[in-house]
Z-matrix of the N, CA and C atoms (Angstrom, degrees):
N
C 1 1.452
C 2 1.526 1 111.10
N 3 1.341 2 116.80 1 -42.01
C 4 1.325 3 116.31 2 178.85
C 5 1.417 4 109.83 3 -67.55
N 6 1.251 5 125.55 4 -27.15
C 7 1.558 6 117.90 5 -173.04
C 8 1.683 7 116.37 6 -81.19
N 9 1.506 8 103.75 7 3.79
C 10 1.218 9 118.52 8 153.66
C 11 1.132 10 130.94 9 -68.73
N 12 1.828 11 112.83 10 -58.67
C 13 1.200 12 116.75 11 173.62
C 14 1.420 13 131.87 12 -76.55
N 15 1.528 14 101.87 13 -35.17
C 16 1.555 15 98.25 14 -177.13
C 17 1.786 16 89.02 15 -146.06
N 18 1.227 17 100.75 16 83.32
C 19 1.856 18 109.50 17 179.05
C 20 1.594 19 105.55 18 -56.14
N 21 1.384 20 119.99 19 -34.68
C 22 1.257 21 118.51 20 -169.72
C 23 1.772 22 115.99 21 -55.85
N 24 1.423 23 83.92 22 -58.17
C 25 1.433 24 101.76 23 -177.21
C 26 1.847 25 115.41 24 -62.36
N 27 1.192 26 104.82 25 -26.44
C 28 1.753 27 113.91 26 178.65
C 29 1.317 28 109.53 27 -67.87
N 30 1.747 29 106.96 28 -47.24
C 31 1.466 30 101.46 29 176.63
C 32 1.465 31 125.23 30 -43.75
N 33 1.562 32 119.17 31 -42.95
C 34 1.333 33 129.08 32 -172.06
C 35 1.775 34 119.60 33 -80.26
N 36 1.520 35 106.23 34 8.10
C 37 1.197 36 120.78 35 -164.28
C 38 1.866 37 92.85 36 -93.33
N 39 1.156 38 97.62 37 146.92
C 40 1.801 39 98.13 38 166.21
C 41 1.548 40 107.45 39 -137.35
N 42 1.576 41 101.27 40 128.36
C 43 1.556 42 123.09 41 -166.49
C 44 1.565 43 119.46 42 -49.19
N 45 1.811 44 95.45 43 -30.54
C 46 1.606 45 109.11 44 -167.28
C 47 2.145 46 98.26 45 -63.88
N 48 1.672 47 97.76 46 -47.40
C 49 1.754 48 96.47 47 170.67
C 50 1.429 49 126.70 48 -25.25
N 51 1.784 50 111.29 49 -38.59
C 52 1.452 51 104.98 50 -171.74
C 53 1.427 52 107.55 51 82.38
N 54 1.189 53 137.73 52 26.90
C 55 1.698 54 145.71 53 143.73
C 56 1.294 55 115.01 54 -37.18
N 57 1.154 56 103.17 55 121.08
C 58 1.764 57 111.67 56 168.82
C 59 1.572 58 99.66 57 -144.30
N 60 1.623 59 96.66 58 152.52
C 61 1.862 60 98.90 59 177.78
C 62 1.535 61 92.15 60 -122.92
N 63 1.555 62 104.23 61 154.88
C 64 1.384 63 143.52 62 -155.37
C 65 1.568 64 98.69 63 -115.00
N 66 1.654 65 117.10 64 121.23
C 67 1.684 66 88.02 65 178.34
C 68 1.710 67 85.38 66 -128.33
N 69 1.166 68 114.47 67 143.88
C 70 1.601 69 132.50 68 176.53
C 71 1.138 70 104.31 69 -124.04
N 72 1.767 71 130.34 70 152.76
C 73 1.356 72 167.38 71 -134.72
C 74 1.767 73 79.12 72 -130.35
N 75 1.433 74 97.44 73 140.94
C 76 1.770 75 104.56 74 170.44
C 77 1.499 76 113.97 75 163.57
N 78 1.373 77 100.25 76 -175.20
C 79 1.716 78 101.12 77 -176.21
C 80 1.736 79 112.01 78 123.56
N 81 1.271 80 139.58 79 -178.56
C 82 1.130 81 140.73 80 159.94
C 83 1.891 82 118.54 81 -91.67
N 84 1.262 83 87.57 82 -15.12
C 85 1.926 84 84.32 83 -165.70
C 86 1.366 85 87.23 84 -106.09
N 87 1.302 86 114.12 85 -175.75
C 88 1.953 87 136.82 86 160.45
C 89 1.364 88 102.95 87 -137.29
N 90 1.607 89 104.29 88 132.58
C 91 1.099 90 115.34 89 24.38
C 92 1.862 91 114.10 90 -83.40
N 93 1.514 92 126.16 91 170.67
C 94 1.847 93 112.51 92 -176.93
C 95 1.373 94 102.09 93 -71.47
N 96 1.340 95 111.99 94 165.15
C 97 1.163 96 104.72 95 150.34
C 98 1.418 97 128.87 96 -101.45
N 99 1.417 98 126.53 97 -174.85
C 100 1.583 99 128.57 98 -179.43
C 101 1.169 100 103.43 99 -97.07
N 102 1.805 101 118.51 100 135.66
C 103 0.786 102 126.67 101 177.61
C 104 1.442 103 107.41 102 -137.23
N 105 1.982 104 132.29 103 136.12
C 106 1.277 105 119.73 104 -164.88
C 107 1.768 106 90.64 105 -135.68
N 108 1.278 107 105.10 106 169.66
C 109 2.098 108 113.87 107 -167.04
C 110 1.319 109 78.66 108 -159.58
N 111 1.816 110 96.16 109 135.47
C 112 1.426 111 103.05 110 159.04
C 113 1.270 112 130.55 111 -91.41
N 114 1.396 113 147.86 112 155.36
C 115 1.077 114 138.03 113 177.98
C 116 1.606 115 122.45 114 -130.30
N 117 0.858 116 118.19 115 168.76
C 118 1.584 117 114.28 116 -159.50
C 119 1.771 118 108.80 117 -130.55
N 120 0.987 119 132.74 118 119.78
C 121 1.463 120 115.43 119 -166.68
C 122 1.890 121 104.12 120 -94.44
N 123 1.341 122 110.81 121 -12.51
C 124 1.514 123 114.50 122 172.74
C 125 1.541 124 125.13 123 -83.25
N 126 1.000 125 140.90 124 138.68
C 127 1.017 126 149.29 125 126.59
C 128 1.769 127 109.40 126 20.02
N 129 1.256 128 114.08 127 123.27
C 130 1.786 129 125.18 128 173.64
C 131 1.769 130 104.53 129 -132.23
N 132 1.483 131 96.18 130 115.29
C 133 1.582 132 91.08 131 177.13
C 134 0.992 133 124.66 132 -85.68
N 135 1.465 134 127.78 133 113.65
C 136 1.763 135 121.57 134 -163.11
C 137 1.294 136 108.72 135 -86.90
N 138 1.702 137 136.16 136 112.80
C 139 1.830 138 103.46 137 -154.48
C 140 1.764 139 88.04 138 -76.47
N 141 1.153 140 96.78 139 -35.68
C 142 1.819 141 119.87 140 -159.92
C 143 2.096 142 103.30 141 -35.16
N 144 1.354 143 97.87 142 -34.21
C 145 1.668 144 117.85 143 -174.92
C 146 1.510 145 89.26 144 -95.32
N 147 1.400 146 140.95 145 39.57
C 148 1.223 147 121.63 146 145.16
C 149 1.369 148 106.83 147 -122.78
N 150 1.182 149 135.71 148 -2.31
C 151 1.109 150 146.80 149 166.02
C 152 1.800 151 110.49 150 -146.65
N 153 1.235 152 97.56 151 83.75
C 154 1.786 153 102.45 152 174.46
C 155 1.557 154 114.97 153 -89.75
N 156 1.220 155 97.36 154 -3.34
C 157 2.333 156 72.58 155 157.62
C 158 0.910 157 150.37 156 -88.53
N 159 1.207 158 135.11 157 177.25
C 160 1.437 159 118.46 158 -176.40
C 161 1.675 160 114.27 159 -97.92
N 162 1.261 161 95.62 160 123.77
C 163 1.888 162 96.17 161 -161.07
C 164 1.327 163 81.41 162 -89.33
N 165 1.027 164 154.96 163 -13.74
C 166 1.627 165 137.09 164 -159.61
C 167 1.352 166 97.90 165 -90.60
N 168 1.212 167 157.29 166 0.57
C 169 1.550 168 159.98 167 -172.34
C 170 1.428 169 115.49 168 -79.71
N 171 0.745 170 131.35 169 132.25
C 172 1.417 171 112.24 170 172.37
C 173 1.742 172 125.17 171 -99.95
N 174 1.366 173 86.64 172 46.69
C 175 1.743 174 109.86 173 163.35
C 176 1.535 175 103.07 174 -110.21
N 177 1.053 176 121.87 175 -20.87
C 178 1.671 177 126.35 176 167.84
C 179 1.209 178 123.50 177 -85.45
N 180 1.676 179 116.36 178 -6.24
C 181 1.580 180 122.90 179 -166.04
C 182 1.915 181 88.50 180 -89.43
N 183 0.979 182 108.25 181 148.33
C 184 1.895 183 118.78 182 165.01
C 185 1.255 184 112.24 183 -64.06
N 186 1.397 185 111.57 184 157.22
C 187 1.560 186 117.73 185 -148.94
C 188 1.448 187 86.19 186 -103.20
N 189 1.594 188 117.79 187 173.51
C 190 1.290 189 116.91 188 -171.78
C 191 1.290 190 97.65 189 -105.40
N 192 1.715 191 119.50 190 179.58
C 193 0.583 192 127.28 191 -161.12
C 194 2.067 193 119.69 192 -77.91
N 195 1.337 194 91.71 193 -21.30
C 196 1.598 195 103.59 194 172.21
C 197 1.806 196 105.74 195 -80.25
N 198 1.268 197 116.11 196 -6.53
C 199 1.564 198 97.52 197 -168.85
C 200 1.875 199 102.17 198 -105.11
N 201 1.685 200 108.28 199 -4.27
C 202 1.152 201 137.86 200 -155.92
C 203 1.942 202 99.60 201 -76.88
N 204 1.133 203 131.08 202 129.62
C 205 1.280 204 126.34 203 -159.30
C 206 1.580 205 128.26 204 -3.76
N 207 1.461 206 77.22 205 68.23
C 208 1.852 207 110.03 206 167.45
C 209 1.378 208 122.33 207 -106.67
N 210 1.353 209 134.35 208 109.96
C 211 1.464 210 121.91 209 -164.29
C 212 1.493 211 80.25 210 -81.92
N 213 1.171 212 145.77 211 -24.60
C 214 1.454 213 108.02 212 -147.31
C 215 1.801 214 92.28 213 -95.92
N 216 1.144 215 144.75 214 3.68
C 217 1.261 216 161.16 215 126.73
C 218 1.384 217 117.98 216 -21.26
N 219 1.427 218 110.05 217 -47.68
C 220 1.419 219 117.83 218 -148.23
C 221 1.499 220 117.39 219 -48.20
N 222 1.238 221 119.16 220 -18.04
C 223 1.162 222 128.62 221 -149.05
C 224 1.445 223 98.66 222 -108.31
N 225 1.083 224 107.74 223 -8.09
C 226 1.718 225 111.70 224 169.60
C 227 1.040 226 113.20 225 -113.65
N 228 1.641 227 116.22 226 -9.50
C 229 1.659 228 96.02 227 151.14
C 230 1.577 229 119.49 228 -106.34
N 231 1.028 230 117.61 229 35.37
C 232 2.005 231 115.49 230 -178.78
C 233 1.337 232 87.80 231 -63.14
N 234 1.107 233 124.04 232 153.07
C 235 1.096 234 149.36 233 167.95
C 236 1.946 235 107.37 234 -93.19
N 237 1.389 236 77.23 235 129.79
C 238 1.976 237 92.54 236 -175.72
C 239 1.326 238 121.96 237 -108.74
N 240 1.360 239 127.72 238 153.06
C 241 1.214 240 130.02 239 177.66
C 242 1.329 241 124.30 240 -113.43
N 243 1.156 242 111.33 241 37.60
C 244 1.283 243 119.13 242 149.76
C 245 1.547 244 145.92 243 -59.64
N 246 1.010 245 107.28 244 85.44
C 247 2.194 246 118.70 245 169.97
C 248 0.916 247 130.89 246 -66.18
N 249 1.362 248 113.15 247 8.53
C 250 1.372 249 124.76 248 -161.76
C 251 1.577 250 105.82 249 -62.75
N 252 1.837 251 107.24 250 -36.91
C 253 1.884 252 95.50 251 -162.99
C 254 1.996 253 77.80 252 -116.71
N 255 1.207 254 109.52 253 40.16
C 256 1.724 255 92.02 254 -179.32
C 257 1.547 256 98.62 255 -88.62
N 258 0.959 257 102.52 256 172.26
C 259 1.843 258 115.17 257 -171.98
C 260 1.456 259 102.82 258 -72.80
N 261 1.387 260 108.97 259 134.78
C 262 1.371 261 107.67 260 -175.17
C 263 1.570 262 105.40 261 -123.97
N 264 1.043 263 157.99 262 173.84
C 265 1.299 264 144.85 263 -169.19
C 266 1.707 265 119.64 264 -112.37
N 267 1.260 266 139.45 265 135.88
C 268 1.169 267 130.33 266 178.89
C 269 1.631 268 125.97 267 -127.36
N 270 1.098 269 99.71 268 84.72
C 271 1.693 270 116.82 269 -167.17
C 272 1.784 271 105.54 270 -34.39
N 273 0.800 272 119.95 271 -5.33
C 274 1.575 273 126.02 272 -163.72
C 275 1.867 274 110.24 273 6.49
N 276 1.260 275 120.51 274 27.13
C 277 1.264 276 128.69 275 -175.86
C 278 1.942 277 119.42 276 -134.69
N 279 1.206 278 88.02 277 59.61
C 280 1.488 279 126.79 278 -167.13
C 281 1.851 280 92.05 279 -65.74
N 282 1.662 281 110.38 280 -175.85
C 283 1.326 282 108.73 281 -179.95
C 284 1.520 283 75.14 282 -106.44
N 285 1.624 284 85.66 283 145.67
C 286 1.653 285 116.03 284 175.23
C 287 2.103 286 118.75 285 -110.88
N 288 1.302 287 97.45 286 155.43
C 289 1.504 288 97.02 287 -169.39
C 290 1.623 289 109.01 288 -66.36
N 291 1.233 290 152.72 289 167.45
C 292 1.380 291 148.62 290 174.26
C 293 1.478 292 96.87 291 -123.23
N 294 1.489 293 114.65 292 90.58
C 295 1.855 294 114.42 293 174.35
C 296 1.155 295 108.71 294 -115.59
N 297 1.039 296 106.62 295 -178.20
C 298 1.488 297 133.28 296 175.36
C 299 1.827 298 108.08 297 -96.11
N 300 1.167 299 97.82 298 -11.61
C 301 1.519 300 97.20 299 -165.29
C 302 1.635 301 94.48 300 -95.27
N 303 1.096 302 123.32 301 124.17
C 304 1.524 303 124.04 302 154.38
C 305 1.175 304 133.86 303 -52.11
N 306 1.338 305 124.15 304 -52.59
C 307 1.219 306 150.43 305 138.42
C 308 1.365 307 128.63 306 -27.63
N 309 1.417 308 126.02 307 4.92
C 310 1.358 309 139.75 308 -166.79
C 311 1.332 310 113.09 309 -78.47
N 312 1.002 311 130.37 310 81.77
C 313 1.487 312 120.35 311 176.17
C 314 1.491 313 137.07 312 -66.16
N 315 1.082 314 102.67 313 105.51
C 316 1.796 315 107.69 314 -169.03
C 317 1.491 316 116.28 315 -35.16
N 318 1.312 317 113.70 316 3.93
C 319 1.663 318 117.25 317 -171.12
C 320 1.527 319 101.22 318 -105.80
N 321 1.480 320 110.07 319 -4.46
C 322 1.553 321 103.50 320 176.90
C 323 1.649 322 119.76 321 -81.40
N 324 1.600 323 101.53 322 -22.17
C 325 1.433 324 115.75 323 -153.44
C 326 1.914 325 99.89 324 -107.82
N 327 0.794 326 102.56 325 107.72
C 328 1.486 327 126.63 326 -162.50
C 329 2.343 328 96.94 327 -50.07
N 330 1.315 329 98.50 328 -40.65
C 331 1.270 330 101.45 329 -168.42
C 332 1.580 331 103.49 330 -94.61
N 333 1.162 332 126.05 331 -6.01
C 334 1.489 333 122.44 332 -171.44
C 335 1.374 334 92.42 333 -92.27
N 336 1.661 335 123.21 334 -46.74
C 337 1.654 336 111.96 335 -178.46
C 338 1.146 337 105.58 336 -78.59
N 339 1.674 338 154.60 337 -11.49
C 340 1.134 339 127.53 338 -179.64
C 341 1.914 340 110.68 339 -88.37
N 342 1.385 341 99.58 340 -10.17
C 343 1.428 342 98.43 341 -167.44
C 344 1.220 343 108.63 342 -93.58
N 345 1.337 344 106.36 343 -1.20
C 346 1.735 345 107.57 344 -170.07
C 347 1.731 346 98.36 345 -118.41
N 348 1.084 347 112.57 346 -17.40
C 349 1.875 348 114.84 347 159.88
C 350 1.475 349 114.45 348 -75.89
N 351 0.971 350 138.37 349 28.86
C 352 1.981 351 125.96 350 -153.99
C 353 1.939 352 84.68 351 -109.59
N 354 0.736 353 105.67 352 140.46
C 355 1.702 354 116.32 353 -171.80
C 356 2.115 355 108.91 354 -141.63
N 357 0.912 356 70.97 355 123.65
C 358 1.796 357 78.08 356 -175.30
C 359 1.741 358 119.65 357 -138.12
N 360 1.413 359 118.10 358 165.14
C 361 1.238 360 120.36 359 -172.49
C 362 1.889 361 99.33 360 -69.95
N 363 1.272 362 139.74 361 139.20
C 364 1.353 363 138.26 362 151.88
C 365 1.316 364 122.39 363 -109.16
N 366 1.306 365 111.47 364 91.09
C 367 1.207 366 113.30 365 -175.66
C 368 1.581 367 118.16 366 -61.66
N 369 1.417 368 127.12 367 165.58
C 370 1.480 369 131.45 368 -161.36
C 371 1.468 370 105.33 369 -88.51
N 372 1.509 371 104.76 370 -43.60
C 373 1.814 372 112.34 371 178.72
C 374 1.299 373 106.42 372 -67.88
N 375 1.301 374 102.06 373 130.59
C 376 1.685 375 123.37 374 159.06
C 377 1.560 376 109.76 375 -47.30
N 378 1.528 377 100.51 376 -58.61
C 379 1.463 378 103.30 377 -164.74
C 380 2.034 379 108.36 378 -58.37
N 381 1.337 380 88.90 379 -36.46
C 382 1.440 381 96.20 380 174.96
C 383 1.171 382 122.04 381 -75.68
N 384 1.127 383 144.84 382 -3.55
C 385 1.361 384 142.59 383 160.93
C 386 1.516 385 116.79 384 -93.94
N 387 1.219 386 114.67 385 -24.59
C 388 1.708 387 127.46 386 -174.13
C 389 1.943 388 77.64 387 -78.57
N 390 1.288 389 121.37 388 -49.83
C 391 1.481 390 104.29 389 -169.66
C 392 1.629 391 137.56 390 -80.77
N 393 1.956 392 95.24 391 -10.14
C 394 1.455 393 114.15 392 150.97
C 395 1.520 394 123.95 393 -67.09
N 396 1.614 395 107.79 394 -29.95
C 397 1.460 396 108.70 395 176.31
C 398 1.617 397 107.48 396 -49.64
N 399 1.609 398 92.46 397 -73.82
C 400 1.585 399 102.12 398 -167.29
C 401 1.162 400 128.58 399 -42.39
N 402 1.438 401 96.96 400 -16.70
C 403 1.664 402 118.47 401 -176.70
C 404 1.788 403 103.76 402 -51.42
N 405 1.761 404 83.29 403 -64.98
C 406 1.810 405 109.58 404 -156.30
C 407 1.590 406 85.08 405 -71.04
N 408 1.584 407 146.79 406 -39.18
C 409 1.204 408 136.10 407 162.45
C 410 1.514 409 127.74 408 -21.28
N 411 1.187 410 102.41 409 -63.48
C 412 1.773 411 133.29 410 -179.39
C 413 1.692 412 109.36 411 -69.80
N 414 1.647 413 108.59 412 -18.39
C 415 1.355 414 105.95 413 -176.72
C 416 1.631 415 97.88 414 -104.58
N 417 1.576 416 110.93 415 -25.18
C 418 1.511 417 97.19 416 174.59
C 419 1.607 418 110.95 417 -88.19
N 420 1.224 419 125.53 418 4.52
C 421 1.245 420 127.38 419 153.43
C 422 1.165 421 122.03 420 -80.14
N 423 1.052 422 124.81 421 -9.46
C 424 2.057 423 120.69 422 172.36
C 425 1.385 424 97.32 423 -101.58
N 426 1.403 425 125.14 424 -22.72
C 427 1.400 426 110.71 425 -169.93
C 428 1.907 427 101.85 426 -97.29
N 429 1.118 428 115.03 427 -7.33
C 430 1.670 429 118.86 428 173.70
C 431 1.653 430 95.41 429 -86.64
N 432 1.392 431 134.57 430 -22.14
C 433 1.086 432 118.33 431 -171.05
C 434 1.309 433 124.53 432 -102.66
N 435 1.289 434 101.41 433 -27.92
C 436 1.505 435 122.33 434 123.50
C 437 1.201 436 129.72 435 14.09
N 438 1.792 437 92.56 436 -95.91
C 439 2.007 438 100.95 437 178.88
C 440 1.501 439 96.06 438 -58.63
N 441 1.625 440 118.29 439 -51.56
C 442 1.517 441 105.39 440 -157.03
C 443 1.802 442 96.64 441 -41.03
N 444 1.315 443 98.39 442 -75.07
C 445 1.889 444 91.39 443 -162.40
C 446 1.307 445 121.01 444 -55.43
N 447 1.265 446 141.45 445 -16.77
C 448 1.586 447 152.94 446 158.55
C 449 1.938 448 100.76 447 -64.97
N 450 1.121 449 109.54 448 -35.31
C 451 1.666 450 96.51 449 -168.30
C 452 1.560 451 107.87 450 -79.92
N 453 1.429 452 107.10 451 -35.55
C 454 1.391 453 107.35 452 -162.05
C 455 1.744 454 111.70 453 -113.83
N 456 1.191 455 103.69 454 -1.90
C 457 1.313 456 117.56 455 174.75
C 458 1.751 457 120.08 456 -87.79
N 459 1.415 458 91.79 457 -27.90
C 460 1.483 459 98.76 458 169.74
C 461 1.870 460 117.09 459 -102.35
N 462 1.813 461 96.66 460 43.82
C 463 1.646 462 91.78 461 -175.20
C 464 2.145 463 70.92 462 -142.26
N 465 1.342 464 105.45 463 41.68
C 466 1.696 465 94.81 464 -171.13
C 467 2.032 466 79.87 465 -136.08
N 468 1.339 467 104.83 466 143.94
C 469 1.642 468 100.23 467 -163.84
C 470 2.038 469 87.42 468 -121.56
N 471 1.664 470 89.72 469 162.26
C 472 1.566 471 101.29 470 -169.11
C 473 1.339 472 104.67 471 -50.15
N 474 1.585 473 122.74 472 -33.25
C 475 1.097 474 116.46 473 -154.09
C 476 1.652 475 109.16 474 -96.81
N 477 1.376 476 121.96 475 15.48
C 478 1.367 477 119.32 476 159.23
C 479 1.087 478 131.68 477 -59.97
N 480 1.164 479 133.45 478 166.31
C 481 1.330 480 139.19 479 154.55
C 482 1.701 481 124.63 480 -61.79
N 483 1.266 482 125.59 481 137.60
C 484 2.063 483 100.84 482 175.30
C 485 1.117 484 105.30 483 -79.81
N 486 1.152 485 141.69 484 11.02
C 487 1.070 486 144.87 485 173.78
C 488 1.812 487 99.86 486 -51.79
N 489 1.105 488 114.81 487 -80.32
C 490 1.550 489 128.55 488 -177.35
C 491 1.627 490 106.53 489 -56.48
N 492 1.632 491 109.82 490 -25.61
C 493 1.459 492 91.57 491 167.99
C 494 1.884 493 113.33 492 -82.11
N 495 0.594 494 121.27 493 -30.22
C 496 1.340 495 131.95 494 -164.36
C 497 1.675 496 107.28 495 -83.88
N 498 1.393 497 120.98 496 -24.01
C 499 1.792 498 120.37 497 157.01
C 500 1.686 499 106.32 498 -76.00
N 501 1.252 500 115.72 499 -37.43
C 502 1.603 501 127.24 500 145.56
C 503 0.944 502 119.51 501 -13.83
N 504 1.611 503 113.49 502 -77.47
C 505 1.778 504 119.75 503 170.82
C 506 1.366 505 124.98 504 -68.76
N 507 0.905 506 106.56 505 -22.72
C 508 2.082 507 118.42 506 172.67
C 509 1.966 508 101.02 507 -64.70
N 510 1.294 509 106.59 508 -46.27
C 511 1.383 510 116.90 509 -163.90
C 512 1.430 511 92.69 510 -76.62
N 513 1.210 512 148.55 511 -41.28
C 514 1.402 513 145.87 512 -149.02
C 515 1.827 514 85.75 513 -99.89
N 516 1.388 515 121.39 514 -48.11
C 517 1.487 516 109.14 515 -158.88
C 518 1.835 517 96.78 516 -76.82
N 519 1.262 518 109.66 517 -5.64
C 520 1.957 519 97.39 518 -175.77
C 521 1.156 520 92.27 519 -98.73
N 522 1.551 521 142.50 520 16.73
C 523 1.595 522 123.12 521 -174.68
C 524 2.191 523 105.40 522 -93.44
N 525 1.118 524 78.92 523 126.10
C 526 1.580 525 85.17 524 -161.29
C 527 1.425 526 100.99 525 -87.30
N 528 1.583 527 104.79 526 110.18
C 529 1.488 528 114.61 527 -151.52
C 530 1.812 529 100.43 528 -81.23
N 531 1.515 530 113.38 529 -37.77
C 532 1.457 531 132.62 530 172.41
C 533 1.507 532 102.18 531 -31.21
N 534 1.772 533 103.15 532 -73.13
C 535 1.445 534 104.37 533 -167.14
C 536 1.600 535 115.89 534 -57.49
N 537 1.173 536 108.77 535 -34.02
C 538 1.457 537 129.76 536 166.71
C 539 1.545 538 108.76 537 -14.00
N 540 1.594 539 95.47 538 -81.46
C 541 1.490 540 120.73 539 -178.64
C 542 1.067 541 115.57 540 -47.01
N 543 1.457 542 120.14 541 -59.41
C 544 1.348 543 130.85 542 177.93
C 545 1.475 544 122.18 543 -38.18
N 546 1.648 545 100.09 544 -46.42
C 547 1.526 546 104.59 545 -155.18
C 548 1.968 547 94.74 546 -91.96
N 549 1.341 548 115.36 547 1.54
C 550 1.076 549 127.96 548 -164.71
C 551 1.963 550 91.85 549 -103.23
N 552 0.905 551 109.72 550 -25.23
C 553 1.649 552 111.06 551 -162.69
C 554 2.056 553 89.87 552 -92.39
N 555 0.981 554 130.55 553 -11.92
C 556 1.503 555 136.91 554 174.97
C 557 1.498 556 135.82 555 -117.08
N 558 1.640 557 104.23 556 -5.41
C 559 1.211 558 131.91 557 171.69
C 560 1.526 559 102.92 558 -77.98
N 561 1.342 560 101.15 559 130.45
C 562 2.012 561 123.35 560 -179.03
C 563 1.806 562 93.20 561 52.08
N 564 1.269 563 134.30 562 33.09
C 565 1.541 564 131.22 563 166.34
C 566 1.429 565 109.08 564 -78.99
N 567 1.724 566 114.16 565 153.43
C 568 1.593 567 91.86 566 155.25
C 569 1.445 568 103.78 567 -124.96
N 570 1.104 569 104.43 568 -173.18
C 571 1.261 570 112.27 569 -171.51
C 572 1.752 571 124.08 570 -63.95
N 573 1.387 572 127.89 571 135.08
C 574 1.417 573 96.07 572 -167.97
C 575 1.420 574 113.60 573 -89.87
N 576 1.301 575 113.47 574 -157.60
C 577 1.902 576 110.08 575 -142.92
C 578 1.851 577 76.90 576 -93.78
N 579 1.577 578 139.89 577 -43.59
C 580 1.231 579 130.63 578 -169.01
C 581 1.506 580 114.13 579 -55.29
N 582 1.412 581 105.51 580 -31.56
C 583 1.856 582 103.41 581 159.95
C 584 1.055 583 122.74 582 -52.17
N 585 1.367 584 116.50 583 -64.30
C 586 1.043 585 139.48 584 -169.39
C 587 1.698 586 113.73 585 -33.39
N 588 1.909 587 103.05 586 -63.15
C 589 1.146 588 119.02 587 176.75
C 590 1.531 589 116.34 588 -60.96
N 591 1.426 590 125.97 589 -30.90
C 592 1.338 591 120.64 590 163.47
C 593 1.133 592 124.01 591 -58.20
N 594 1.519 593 114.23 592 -33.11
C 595 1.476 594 114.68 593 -165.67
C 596 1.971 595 93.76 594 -89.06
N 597 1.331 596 117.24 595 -39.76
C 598 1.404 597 83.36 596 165.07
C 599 1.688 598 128.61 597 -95.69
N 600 1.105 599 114.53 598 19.16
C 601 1.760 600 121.78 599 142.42
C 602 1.238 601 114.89 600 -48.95
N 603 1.406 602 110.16 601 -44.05
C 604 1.709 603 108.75 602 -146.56
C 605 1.787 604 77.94 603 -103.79
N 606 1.152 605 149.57 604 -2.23
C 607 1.234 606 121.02 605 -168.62
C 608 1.552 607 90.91 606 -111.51
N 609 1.410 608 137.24 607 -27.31
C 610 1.303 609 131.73 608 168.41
C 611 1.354 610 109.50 609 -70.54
N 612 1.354 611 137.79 610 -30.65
C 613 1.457 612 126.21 611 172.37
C 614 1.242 613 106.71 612 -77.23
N 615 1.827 614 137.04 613 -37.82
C 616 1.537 615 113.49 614 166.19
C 617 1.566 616 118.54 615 -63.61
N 618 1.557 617 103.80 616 -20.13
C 619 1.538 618 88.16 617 175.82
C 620 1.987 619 119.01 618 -71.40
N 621 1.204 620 97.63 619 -17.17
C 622 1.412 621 107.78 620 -167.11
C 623 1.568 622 96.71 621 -92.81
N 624 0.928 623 130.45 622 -22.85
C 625 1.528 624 126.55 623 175.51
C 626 1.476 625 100.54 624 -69.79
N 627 1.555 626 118.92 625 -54.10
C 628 1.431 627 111.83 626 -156.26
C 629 1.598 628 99.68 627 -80.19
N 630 1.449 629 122.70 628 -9.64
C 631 1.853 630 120.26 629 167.00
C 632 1.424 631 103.67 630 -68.07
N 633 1.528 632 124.19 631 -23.17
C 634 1.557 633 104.99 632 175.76
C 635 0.999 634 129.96 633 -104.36
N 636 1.548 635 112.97 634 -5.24
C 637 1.490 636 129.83 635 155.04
C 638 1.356 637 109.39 636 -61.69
N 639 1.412 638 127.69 637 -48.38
C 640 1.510 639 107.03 638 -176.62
C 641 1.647 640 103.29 639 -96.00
């Protein structure tokens, strides 16, 4: 499918990675447009996120020898926590437009350049990033639950009954936000390329079994 849309980029893809593209509905006008992101199910070693500071500063250079167990110094060497210029990461693999036009320049489409500029801290620990996820999880779960009760709560007038608000809140607290995600993370997906290659492994070795059976 991808060597449809962007053949260039497919060529350079390798199946063993586990690549699959994602296609989402979007845009400001209607009808949306199509929009697809590739994804990778392996492992990417960022070296840059194993050491994100900036060594060129000269708050990272070694102190001399006069500032070197000097109390009256001390205060010029505390050590600071500043991230301000630390390496931050830039996925540059944003969702892209699906045209017909070759010529399409990603600078026309308002959502292809902001999604492919988004730059963030990447921390080095595993454990610490699996625990920033859950974070931003738990925060896009108050803010999805959010619209629900802000969208439909403000179409309910003073003069109701709570009756209708309160089957309201039953209906919003049983929406099973988990499955949600899930079924949202496989919707318009395709399959990735490490399937792919198994499934034709396994169909050239049954073909090769049944050539030595007959």
């Amino acid at each position: 499918m991808l060597q449809c849309i962007n053949p260039i980029e497919a060529d350079l893809l390798d199946a063993a990675s586990g690549n699959k593209v994602r296609f989402r509905l979007g845009g400001s006008s209607f009808p949306p447009n199509v929009y697809y992101k590739i994804y990778t199910e392996r492992n990417i070693i960022d070296v840059c996120a194993i050491s994100p500071k900036n060594y060129c500063t000269n708050n990272m250079k070694l102190p001399l020898a006069l500032y070197s167990n000097n109390k009256q110094y001390d205060i010029f060497l505390a050590p600071k926590n500043d991230m301000s210029d630390w390496y931050r990461r830039t996925e540059n693999n944003g969702w892209r437009l699906v045209s017909g036009r070759i010529l399409y320049h990603y600078k026309n489409d308002r959502l292809t350049l902001e999604s492919s500029q988004t730059k963030y801290l990447f921390h080095p620990s595993k454990l610490k990033r699996k625990q920033n996820a859950e974070q931003r999880k738990k925060l896009l779960q108050i803010e999805w639950k959010k619209k629900l009760y802000r969208g439909d709560f403000e179409k309910l007038s003073s003069e109701e009954d709570h009756c209708e608000a309160n089957n309201l809140l039953d209906w919003v607290e049983a929406l099973d936000f988990e499955g949600y995600i899930k079924d949202w993370k496989f919707i318009g997906t395709t399959k990735s390329g490490t399937s792919i290659c198994e499934l034709g492994t396994t169909s050239v070795s049954s073909h090769a079994i049944n050539n030595n059976v007959v």
